[in-house]
Structures are given as C-alpha cells and as structure tokens.
C-alpha positions in Angstrom: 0.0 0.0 0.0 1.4 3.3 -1.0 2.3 6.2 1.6 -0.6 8.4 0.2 -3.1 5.5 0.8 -2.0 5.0 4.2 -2.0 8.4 5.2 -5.7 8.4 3.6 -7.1 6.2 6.1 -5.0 7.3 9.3 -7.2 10.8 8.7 -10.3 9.1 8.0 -10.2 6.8 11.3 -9.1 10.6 13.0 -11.9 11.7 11.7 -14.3 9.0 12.7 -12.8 9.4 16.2 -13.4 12.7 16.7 -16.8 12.4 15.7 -17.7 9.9 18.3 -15.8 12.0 20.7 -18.3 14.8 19.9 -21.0 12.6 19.9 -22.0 12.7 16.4 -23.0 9.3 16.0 -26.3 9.4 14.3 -24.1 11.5 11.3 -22.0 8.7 10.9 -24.7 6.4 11.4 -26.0 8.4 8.0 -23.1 8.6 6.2 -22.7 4.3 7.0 -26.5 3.8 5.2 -25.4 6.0 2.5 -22.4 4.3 1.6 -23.9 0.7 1.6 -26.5 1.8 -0.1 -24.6 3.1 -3.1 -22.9 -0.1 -2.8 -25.2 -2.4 -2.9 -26.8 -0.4 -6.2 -23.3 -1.2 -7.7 -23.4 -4.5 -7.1 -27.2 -5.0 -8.4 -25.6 -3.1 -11.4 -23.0 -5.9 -12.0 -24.9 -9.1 -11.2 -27.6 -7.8 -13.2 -24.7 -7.6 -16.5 -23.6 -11.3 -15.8 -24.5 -13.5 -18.6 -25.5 -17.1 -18.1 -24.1 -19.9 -20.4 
C-alpha cells in the first residue's frame, strides 16, 4: 500500500474518532446507510450484467 493511501485512512479513522468523541453518532450512522446503499446499487448493477451460459 502506498504512503498516500495509508496516510488516507489514518485521517479518515481521525476523523471517525473525533466524531464519536463529539458525539456525532447518528451523522455517521448516516453517512454508513449512504455508503452501503450506493454499494449495494453497484453490485445489483454488476450481477444484473452477468451473462449465463
């Protein structure tokens, strides 16, 4: 894994932790939905372009 990607997610878990500390939970807890949400619409994207033989 390169520096830069590293250095990505050290700041992302800072910022995670600060947000607990402030007790911002139920943004998180938004954000969380979001992103699997958007994820799972990806993956309905790709099993629905699979092709049976």
């Amino acid at each position: 894994m390169s520096n830069e990607v590293e250095r990505f997610l050290e700041t992302q878990d800072e910022v995670v932790s600060l947000m607990f500390l402030e007790n911002k939970s139920d943004e998180l807890t938004d954000i969380l939905v979001e992103a699997l949400e958007e994820a799972l619409k990806i993956l309905k994207f790709e099993v629905s372009h699979d092709t049976v033989h």
